[in-house]
C-alpha positions in Angstrom: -0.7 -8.3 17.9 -2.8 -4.9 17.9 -6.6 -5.9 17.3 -8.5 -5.2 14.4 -11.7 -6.9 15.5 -14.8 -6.0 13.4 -13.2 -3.0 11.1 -14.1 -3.2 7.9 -10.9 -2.9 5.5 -9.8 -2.5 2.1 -6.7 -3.3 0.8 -5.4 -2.2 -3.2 -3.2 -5.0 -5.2 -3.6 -7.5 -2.5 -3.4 -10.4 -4.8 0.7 -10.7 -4.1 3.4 -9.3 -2.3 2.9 -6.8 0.3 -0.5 -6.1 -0.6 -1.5 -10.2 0.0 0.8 -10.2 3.8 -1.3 -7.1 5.0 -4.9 -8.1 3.8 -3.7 -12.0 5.6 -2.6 -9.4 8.9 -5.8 -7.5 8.9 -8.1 -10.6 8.5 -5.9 -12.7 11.3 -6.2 -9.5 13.7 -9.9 -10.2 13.3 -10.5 -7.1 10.4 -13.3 -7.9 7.4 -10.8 -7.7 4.4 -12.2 -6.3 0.9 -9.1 -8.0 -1.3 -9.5 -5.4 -4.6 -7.7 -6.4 -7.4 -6.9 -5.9 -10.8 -6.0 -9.1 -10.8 -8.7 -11.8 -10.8 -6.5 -14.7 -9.9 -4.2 -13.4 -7.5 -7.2 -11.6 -5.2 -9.2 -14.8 -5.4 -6.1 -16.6 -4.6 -5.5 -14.1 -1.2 -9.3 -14.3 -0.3 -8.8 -18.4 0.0 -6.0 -18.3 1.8 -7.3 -16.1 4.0 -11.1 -18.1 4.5 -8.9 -21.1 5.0 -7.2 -20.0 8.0 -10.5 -18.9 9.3 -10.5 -15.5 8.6 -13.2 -13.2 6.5 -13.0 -11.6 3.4 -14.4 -10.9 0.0 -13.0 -10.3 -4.1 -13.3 -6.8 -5.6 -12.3 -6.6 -9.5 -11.0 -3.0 -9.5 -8.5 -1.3 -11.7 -7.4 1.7 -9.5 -7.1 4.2 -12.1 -10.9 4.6 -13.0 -12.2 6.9 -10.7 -15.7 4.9 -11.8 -14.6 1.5 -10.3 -13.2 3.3 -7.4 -16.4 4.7 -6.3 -18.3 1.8 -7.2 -15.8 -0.3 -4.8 -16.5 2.0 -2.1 -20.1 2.5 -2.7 -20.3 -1.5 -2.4 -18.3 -1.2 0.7 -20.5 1.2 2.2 -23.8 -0.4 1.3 -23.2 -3.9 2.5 -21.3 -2.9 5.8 -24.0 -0.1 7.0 -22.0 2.9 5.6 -18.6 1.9 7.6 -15.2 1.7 6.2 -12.7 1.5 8.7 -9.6 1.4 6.7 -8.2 2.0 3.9 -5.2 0.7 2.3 -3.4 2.3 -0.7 -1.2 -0.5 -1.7 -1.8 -1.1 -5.7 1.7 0.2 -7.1 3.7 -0.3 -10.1 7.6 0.4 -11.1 9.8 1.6 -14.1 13.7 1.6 -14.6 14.5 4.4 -16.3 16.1 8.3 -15.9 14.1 11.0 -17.4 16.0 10.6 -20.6 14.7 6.6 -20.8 11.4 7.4 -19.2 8.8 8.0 -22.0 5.7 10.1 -21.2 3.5 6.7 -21.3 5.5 5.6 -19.0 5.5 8.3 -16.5 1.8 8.3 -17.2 1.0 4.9 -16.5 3.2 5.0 -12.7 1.4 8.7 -11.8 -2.2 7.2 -12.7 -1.6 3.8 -11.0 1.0 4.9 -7.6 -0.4 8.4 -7.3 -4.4 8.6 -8.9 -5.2 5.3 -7.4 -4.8 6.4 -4.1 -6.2 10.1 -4.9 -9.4 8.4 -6.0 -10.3 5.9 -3.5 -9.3 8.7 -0.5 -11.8 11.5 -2.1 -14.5 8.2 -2.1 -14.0 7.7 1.2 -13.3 10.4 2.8 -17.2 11.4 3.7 -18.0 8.2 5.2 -15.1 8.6 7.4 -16.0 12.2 7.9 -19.1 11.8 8.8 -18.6 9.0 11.3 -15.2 11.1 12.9 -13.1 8.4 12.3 -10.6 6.3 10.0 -7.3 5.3 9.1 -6.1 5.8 5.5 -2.4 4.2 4.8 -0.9 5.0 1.7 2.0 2.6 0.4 5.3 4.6 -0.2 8.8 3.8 -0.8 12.2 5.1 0.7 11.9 6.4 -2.9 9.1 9.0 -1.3 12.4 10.3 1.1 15.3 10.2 -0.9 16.4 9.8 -4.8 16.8 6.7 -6.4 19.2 5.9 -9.1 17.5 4.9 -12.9 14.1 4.6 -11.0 12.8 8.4 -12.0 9.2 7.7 -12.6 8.6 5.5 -9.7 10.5 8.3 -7.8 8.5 11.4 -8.8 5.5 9.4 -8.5 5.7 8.1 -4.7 7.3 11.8 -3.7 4.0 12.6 -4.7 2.4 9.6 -2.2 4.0 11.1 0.4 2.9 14.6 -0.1 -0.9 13.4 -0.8 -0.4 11.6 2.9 1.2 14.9 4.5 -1.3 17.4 3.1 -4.6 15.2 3.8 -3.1 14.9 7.1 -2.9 18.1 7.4 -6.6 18.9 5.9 -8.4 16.4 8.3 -6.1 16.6 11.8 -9.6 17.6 13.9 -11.6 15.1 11.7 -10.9 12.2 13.4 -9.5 10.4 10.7 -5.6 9.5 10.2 -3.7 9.7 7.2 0.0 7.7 7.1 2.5 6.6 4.8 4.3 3.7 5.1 8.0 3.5 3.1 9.7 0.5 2.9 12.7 -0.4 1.5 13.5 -3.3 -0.6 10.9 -5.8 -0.4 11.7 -9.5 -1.5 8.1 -10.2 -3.4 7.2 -12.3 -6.1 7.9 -9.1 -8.5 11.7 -9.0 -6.9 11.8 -12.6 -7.1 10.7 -12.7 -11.1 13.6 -9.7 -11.5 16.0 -11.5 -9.9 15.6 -14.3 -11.9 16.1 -12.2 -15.7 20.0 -11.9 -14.3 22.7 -13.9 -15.7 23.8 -14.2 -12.1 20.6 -13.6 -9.8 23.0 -14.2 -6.7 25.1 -11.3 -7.9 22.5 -9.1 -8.5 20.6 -9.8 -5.4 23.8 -8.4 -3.5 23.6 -5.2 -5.1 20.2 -5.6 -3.9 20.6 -5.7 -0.5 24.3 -4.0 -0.4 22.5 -0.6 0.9 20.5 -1.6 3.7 22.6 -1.5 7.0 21.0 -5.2 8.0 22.0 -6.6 4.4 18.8 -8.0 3.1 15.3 -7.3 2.3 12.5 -7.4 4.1 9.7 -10.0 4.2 6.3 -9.0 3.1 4.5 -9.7 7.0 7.7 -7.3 8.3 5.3 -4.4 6.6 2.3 -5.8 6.9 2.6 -5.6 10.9 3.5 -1.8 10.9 -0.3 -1.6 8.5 -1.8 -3.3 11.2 -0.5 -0.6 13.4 -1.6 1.8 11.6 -4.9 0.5 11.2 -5.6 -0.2 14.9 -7.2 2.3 17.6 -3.3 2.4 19.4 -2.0 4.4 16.6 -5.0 7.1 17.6 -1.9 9.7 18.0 0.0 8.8 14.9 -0.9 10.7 11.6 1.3 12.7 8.9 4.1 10.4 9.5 6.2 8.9 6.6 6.2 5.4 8.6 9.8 4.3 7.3 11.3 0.5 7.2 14.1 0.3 5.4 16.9 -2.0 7.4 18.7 1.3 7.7 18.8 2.1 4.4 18.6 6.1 4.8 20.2 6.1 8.2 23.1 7.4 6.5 21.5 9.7 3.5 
């Protein structure tokens, strides 16, 4: 496994899902894992797990949509770790089912400020202590829906396009700065949230087929089979690896 040894490392909506399997991989590759979380129980819950299997990391209540609490998570950050913050991960996301007909403005709303705004705000915090030390790794949390359209999923859709193009452009901004800006995009994902879906069905097994009918290796993935490209992404070996729209997908646009 790449090494993360010593870096200081925030992870967004790392109480569940994706967001809990890469703040477990940073802290088990030897990273100092801020778990932030809107979510009290579930980022207290990720922290424990992680202390008990011996690795290090601390709670922080944030709610990624207030640019406030976004820069008083990285100020904290910065103040107890001697202005360092290694990594960043932009993970905190939400979803919608809906065309733009069915997709009400407060809808919309809510998936641009929490998928698209929460990353905006805790990069632009960041960014100078990066800066001014030449060097970081920002990874932002996409979707195959950042590549290609999805059926009923508009909002979600429009909203991690927009992830990706926030990834390419600060890419593009900081390529001499030293610090790296990627994007991974997964595709299905079988998380507690998939799991809960599933389970509204009159026939979960049916519906988990139509699932997993468009990915060439006919299922989802596992949470840890992200969290390793993060660690990756995170580590010094991906020095020559920024801009990119980091896709895993069990072949799901191989043929789009």
């Amino acid at each position: 496994m790449f090494s993360l040894q010593n870096k200081i490392t925030i992870v967004t909506g790392a109480g569940s899902g994706i967001g809990a399997a890469i703040a477990e991989a940073f802290a088990s590759s030897g990273a100092m894992v801020y778990v932030a979380e809107y979510n009290e129980v579930g980022g207290k819950e990720t922290v424990a797990k992680i202390e008990k299997s011996g690795g290090v990391a601390k709670f922080a209540l944030v709610d990624v949509t207030n640019e406030t609490e976004c820069q008083a998570l990285i100020k904290r950050v910065l103040e107890e770790n001697g202005g360092r913050c290694d990594v960043l991960v932009n993970n905190a996301g939400v979803g919608h089912v809906g065309t733009i007909l069915t997709t009400e403005p407060a809808d919309l709303d809510r998936l641009w400020r929490v998928n698209f705004l929460g990353a905006y705000h805790l990069s632009r915090a960041v960014l100078p202590a990066m800066l001014e030390r030449k060097t970081g790794s920002i990874i932002n949390l996409g979707s195959i829906a950042a590549i290609t359209g999805m059926e009923s999923r508009f909002a979600y859709t429009v909203t991690k396009h927009a992830v990706l193009g926030l990834t390419r452009s600060m890419a593009m901004d900081l390529g001499s700065s030293g610090v790296r800006v990627n994007c991974i995009c997964p595709g299905r994902v079988q998380t507690p949230f998939v799991d809960a879906r599933l389970r509204e069905y009159a026939d979960p097994q049916e519906y988990l087929q139509q699932m997993v009918a468009p990915h060439t290796l006919k299922r989802m993935a596992q949470p840890s089979e992200i969290a390793g490209a993060a660690v990756y992404l995170a580590s010094d070996e991906s020095a020559f690896v920024t801009g990119s729209a980091f896709v895993i997908d069990g072949g799901y646009t191989a043929g789009k």
